[in-house]
N, C-alpha and C positions, 0 to 999 in steps of 0.2 A: 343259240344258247341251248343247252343239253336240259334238258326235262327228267323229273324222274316222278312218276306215279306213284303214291306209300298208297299199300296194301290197310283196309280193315285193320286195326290190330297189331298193325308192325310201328317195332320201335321207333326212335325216331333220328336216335344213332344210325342204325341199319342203313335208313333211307338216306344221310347224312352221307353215307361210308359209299353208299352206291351212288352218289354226284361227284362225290370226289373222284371216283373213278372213273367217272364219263370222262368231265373233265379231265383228269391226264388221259387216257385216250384220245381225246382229241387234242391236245398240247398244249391247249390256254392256259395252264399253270404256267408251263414252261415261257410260252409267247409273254404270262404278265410279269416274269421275272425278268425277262430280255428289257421289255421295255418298260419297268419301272423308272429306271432313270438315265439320265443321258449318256451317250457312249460317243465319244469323238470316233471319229474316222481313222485314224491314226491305230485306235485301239482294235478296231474294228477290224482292221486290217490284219493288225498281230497275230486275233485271233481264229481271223481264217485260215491266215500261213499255220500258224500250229495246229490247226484242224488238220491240215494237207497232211502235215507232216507226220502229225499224230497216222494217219489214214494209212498213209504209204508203209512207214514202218509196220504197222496192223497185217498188211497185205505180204510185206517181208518174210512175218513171220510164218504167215498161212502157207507161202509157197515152202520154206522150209523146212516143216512138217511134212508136207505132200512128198 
């Protein structure tokens, strides 16, 4: 779990704004949206294949630039 130390004196926003940012640096926002709620398999699935696909087309593009 990310820690954050408030300074003397500092806000309490500040210190607020500097967790949040641990936390998405280390992806736990992302991770607790993932597994908020249940995802069938089936879905799970979909959205790897369009990850790929997503991926491949990405790398399409890169090479046709180069």
């Amino acid at each position: 779990m990310p820690t954050v130390i408030v300074e003397k004196g500092e806000p309490l926003d500040r210190a607020l704004k500097k967790f949040k940012k641990k936390l998405e640096r280390e992806g736990l926002m992302k991770e607790m949206k993932r597994t908020e709620f249940y995802e069938k398999k089936s879905v799970k699935r979909r959205k790897k294949e369009q990850k790929a696909r997503k991926k491949i087309a990405q790398m399409a593009r890169l090479q046709k630039l180069l």
